[in-house]
Residue frames relative to the residue before (quaternion, step in Angstrom):
aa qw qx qy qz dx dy dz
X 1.0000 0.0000 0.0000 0.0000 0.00 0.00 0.00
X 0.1230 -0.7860 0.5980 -0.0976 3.33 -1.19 0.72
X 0.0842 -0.8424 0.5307 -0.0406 3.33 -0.66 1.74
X 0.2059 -0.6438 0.7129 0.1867 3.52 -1.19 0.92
X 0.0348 0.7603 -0.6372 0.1211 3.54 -1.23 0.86
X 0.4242 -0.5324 0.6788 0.2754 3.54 -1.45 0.95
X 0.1110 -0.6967 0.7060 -0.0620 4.04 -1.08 1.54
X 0.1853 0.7580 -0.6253 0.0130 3.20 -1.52 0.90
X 0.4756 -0.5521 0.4750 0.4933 3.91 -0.70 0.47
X 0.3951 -0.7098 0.5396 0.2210 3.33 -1.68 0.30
X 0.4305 -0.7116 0.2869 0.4753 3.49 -0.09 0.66
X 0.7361 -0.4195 0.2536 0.4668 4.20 -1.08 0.43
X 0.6626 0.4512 -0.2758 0.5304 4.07 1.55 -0.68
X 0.7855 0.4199 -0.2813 0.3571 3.36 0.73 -0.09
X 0.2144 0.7731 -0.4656 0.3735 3.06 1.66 0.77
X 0.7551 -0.4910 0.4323 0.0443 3.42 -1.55 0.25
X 0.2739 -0.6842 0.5549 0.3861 3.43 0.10 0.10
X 0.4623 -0.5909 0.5985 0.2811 3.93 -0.80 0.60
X 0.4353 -0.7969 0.4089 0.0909 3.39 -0.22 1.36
X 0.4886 -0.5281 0.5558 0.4165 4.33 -0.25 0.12
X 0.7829 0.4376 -0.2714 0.3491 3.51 0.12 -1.52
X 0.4936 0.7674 -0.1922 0.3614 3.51 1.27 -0.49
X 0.7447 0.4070 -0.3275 0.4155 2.76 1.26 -1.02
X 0.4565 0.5701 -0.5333 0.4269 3.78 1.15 0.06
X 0.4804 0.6986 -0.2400 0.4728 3.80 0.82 0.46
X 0.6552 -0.1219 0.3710 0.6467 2.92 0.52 -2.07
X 0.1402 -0.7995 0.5668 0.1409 3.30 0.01 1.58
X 0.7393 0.3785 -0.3486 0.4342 4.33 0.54 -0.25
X 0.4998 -0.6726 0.3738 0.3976 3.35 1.29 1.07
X 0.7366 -0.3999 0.1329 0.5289 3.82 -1.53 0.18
X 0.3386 -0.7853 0.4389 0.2758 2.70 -1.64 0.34
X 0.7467 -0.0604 0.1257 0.6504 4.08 -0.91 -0.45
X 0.7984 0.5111 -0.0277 0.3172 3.54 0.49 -1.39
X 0.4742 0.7581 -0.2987 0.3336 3.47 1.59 -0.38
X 0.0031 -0.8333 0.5303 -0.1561 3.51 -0.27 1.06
X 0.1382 -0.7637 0.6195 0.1179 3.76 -1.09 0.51
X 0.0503 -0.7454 0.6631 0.0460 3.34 -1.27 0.88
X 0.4392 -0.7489 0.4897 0.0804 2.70 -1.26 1.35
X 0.0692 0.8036 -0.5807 -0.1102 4.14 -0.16 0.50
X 0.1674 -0.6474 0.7435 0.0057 3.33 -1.43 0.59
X 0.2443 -0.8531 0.4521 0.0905 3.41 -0.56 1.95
X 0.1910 -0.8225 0.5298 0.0796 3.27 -0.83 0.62
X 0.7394 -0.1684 -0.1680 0.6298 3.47 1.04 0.25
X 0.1027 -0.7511 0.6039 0.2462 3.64 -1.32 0.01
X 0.1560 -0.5491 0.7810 0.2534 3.83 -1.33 -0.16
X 0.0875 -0.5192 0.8477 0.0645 2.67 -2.01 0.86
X 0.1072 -0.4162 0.9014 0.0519 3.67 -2.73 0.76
X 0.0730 0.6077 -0.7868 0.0793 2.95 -1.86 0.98
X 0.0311 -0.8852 0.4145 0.2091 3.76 0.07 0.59
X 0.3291 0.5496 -0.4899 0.5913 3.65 1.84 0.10
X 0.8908 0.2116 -0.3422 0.2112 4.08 0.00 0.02
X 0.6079 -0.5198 0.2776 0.5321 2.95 2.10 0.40
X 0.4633 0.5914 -0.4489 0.4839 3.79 1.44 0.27
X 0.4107 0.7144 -0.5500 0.1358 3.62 -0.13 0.40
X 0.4175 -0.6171 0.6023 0.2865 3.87 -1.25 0.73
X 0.6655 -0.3171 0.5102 0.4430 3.51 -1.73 0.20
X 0.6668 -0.4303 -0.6050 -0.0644 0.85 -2.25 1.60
X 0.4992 0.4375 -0.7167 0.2136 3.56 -0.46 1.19
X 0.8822 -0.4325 0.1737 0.0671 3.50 0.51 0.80
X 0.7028 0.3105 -0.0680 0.6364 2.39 2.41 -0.77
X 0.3420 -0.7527 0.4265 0.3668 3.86 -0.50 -0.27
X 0.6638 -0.6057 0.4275 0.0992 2.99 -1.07 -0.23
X 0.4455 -0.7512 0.3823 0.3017 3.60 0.25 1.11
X 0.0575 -0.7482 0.6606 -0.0227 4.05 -0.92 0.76
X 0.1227 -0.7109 0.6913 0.0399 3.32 -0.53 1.48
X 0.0374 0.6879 -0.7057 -0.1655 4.03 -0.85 -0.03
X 0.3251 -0.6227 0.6515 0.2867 3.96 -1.24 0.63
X 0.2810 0.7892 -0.5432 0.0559 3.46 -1.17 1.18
X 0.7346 -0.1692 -0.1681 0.6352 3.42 -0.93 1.66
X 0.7259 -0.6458 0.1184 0.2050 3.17 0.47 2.13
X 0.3212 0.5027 -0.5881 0.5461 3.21 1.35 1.60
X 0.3584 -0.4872 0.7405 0.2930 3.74 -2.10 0.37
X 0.1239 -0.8323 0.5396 -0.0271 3.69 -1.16 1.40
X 0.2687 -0.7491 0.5191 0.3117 3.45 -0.48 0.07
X 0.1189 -0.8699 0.4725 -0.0770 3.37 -0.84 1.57
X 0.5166 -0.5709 0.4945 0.4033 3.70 -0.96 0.41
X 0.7522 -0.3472 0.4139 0.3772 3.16 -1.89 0.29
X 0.7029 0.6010 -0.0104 0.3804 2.54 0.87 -1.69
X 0.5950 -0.3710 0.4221 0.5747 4.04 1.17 -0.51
């Protein structure tokens, strides 16, 4: 799967709470550098070849969802 998405930094107050589970991750919790981006998808493809979703060159394509006037469509390659 593959996601196209509108990405921005969050500002330093809209951060998260640093999570417990996390620290199996990052055992000295965030560091200096710790940032959150926020994405907001706007279209996705999906391949699955166990369901018959597959891109060239196996023959099949690939599913295109696009998000418009805040429905998830199904779109050509092509638009």
């Amino acid at each position: 799967m593959s996601i196209e998405c509108s990405a921005s930094i969050e500002p330093q107050t809209a951060r998260p709470r640093f999570k417990p589970l996390w620290t199996a991750f990052w055992p000295d919790g965030p560091g200096r550098d710790y940032v959150v981006i926020s994405c907001i998808p706007q279209a996705m493809e999906i391949w699955a070849g166990y369901a018959v979703i597959a891109p060239d060159p196996f023959g099949r394509r690939s599913l295109r969802l696009e998000r418009r006037d805040g429905e998830w469509v199904a779109a050509t390659r092509d638009g």
